[in-house]
BAKE-869247 format. One record per residue: residue number from 1; residue in one letter; x, y, z of N, C-alpha, C in turn. Coordinates in Angstrom, 2 decimals, always signed. Example, Ala and Ser with C-alpha at 12.3 -4.5 7.8 and 13.67 -1.06 7.14 Angstrom:
<atoms>
<1; A; <+13.19; -5.69; +7.80>; <+12.30; -4.50; +7.80>; <+13.20; -3.30; +7.80>>
<2; S; <+12.85; -2.25; +7.08>; <+13.67; -1.06; +7.14>; <+12.90; +0.03; +7.87>>
</atoms>
This chain:
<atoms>
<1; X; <-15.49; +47.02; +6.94>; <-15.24; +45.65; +6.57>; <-15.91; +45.39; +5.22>>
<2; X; <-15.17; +44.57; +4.47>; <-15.95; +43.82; +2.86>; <-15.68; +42.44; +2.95>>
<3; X; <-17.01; +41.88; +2.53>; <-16.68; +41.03; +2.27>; <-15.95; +40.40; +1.20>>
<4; X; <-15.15; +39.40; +1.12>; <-14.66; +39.11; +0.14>; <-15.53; +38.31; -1.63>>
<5; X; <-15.91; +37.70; -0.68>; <-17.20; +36.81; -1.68>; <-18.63; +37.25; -0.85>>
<6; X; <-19.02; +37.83; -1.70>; <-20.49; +38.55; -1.50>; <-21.46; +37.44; -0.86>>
<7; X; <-21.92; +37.64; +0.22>; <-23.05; +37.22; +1.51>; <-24.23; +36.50; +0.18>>
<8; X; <-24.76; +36.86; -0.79>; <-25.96; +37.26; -1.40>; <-25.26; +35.44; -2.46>>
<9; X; <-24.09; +35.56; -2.65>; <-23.28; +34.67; -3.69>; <-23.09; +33.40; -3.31>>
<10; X; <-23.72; +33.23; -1.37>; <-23.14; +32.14; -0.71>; <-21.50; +32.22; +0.07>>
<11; X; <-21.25; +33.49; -0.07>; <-20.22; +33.63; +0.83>; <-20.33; +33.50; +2.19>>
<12; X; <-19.19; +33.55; +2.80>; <-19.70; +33.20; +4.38>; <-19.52; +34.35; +5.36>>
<13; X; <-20.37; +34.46; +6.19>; <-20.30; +35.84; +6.98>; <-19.38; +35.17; +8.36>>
<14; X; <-18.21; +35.30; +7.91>; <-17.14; +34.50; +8.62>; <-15.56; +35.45; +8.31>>
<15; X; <-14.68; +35.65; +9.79>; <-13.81; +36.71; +9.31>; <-12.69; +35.88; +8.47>>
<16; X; <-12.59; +34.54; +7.56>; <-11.59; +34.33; +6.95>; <-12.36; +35.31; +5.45>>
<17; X; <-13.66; +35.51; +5.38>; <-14.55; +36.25; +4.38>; <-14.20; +37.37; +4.21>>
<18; X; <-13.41; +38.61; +5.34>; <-13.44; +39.74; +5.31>; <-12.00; +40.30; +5.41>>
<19; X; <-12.56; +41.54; +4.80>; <-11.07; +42.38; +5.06>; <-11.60; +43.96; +5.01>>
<20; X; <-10.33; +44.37; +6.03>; <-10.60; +45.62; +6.53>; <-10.11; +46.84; +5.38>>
<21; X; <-11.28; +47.58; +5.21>; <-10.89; +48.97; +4.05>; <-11.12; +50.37; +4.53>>
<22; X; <-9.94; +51.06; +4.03>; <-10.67; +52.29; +4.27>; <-11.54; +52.65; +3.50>>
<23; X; <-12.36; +53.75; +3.73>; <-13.67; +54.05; +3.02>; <-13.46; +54.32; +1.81>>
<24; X; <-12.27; +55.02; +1.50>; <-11.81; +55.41; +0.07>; <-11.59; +54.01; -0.76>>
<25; X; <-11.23; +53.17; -0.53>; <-11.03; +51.68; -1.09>; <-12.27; +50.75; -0.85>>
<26; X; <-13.32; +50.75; +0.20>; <-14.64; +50.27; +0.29>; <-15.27; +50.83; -0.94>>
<27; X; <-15.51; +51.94; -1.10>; <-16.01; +52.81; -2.30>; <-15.27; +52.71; -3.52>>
<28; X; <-14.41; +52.50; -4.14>; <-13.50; +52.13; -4.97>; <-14.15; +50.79; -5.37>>
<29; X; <-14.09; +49.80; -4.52>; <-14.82; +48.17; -4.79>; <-15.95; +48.68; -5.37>>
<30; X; <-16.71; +48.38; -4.54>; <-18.28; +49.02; -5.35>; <-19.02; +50.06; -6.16>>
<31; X; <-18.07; +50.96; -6.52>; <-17.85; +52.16; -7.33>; <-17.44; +52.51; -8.76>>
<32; X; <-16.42; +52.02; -7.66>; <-15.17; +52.34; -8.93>; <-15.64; +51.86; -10.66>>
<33; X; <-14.78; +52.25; -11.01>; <-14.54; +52.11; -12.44>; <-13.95; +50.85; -12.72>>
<34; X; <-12.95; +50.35; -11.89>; <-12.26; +49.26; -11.96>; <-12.24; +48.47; -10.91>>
<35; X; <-13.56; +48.43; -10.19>; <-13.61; +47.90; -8.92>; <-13.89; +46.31; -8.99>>
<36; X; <-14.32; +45.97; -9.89>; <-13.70; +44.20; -10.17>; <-12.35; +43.65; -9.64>>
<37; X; <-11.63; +44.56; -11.01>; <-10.37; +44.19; -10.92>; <-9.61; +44.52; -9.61>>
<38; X; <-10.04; +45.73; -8.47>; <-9.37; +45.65; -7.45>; <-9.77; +44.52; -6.70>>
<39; X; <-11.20; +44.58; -6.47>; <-11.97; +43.55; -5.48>; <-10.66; +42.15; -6.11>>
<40; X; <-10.57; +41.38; -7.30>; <-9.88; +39.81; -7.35>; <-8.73; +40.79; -6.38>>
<41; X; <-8.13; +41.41; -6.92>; <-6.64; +41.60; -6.84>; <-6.62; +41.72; -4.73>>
<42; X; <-7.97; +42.09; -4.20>; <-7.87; +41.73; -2.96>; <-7.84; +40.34; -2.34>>
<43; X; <-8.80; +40.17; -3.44>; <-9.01; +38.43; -3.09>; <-7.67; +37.52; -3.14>>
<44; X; <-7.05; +37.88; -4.39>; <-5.99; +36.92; -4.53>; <-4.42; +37.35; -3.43>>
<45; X; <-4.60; +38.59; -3.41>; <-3.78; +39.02; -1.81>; <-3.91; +38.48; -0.82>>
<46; X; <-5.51; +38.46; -0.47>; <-5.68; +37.72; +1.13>; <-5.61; +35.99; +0.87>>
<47; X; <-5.76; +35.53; +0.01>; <-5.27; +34.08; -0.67>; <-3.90; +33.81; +0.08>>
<48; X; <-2.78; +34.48; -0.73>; <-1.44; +34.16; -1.01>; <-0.89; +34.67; +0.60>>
<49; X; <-1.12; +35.29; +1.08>; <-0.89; +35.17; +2.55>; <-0.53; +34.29; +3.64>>
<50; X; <+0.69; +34.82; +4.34>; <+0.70; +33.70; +4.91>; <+1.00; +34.10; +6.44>>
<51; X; <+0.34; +32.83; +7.36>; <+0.18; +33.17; +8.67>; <+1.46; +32.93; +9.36>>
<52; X; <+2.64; +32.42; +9.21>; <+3.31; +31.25; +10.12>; <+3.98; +32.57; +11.04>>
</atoms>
């Protein structure tokens, strides 16, 4: 699990906060080279989502 908005930032340790990664993409976020730009591009995914 990641959080979406970091615990430390005032995020909420709440599952609308999280999303499920594999380890290769957990590591990628916090790693990576371009792990900013994936981390929004998760964020704005689990955003635009829709439940109905």
């Amino acid at each position: 699990m990641h959080h979406l908005h970091r615990r430390s930032d005032g995020g909420a340790d709440d599952p609308d906060n999280v999303v499920a990664l594999c380890p290769n993409c957990h590591r990628r976020v916090h790693h990576g080279r371009e792990g900013e730009t994936f981390e929004a591009d998760l964020v704005e995914r689990v955003r635009d989502r829709s439940f109905d």
